[in-house]
N, C-alpha and C positions, 0 to 999 in steps of 0.2 A: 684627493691630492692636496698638500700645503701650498696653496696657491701663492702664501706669500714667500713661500721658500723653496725654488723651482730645483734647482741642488740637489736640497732631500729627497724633495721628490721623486728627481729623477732616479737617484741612487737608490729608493726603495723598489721603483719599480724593476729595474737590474736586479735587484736583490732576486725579485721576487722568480724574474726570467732564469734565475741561477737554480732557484729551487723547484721551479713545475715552469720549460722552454716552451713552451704548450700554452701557457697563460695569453688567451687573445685580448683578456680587459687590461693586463697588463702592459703589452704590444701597443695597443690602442691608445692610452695612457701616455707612452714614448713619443707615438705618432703626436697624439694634438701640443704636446711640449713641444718636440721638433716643427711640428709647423707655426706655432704660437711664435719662434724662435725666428723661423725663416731659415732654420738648419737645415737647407735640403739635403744635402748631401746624409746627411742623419734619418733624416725621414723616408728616402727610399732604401734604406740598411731596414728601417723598421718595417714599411710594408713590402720587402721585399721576403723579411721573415714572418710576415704574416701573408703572404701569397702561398707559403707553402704548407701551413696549414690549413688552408680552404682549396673548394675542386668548384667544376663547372659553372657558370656565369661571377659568380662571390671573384675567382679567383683569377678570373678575365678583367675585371674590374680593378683587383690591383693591381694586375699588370701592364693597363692602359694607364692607369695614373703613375704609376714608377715610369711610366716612358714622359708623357705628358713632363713631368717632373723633370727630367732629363734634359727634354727638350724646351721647354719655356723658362723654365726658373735658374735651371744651373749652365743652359747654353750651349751643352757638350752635343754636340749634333749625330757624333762618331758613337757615342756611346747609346746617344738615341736611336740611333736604326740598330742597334743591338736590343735594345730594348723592345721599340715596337715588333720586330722579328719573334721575340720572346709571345706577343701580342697573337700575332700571327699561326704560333706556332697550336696553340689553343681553339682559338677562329680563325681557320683559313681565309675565311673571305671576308671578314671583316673589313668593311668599304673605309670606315674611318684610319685605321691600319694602314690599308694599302693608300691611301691616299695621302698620308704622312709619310710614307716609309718613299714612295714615286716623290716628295717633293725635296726628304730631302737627299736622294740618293742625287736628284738634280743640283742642287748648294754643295753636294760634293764631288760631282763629275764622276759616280762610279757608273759607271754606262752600264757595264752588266746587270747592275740593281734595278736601275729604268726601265730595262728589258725585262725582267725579272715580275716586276712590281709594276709594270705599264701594261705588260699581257694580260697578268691575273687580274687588273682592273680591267680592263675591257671587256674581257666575259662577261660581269654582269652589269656593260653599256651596250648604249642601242643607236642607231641612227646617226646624227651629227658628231655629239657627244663620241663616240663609239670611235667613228672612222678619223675624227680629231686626234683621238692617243694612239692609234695605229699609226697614222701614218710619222707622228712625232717619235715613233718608237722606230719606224722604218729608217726616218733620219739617221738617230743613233747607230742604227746597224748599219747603214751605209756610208756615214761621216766620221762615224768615232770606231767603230767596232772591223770594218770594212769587208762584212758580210753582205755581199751585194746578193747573191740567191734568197739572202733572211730577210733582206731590205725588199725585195722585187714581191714579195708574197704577199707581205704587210702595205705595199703601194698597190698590190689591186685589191687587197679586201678595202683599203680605206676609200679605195677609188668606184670601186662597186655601188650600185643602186639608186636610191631618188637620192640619198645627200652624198654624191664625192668630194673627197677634198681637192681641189684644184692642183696645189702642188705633187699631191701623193699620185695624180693624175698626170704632171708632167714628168714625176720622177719614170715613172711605167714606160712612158713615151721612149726619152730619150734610153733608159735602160736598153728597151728591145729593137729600138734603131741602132744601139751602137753594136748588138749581137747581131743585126742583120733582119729580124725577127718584121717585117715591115707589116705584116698583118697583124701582128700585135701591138706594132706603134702606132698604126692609123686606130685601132680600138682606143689607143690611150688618148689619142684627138679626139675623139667621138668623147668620151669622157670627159676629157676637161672643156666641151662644146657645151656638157650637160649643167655642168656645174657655173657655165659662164652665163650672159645675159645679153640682150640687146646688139649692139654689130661685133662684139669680140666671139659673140657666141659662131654668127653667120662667118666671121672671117676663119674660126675652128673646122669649120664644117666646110667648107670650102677647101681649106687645107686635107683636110682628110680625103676628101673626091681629088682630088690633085694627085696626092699618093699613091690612090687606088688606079686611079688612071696610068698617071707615070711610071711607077714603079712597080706595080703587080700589074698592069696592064688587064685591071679589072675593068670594062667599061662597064657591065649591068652596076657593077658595083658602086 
């Protein structure tokens, strides 16, 4: 390249894209001009057409960087979850993907996407972690989306086992008290007993033998 004449440069390597579209050193060539430049909007035109001449990991690679690109240098958020999707659409589960794609479906309020993009993350979470975006996912179904059956599944997986999330534990409660459900809502006390500590835990648990008493007229129980 004429380094001291970025111009010509540029215009030969164009030249060269007119005569063999296929040229990846000449691709390449555009790309470090364009980023030399700060042209992003140029440079993901250029590795967007060098994405489609490579396959498998090469080709994954420039399609987290035209997102990347998207998203930090030129700010388009909208066009970024188009992008990382793109991302996606290559590696499914690509954690860094989904993990972009959940944060900013969030800065955009598309609740569907969170749902979307909150679920497939979870699959490969465990424990804390795990039952943490469940149950933030369960929110959205039941505050933004107003799927309370999709919200109530997601408040007892999150609420299940040695880590529940406490709220995802009250959401459970009052859900299936407000259905009448009181065997299922004294479970939801049991639960957020487990999650709790010291006298709020004893005052859960209390509650819950209270209901069983009163209300089901459980005494072993």
């Amino acid at each position: 390249l004429a380094v001291d004449n970025k111009a010509e440069a540029r215009t030969a390597l164009h030249t060269a894209l007119d005569l063999w579209p296929e040229d990846v050193d000449a691709l390449r060539g555009l790309g470090a001009l364009a980023r030399e430049n700060s042209d992003w909007n140029a440079l993901v035109g250029v590795l967007a057409r060098e994405a489609n001449l490579l396959d498998g990991q090469d080709q994954v690679d420039r399609f987290r960087e035209i997102a990347t690109i998207w998203e930090e240098q030129i700010g388009d958020i909208a066009v970024a979850q188009d992008a990382w999707r793109k991302v996606l659409e290559h590696a499914p589960s690509d954690a860094d993907a989904l993990d972009r794609l959940l944060r900013i479906s969030r800065d955009l309020e598309d609740w569907s996407a969170v749902v979307e993009f909150g679920t497939a993350r979870a699959a490969s979470l465990d424990g804390q972690e795990r039952n943490q975006l469940l149950a933030e996912i369960g929110e959205v179904q039941l505050q933004r989306l107003y799927r309370e059956d999709e919200a109530l599944l997601l408040f007892d997986e999150a609420s299940k086992g040695d880590a529940p999330v406490m709220e995802a534990a009250r959401h459970f409660e009052r859900i299936h008290a407000g259905r009448g459900a009181w065997d299922k809502a004294v479970e939801g006390v049991l639960r957020q007993a487990r999650a709790a500590e010291g006298p709020e835990r004893v005052r859960l648990l209390l509650s819950a033998a209270e209901t069983r008493l009163e209300t089901l007229h459980d005494r072993e129980g």
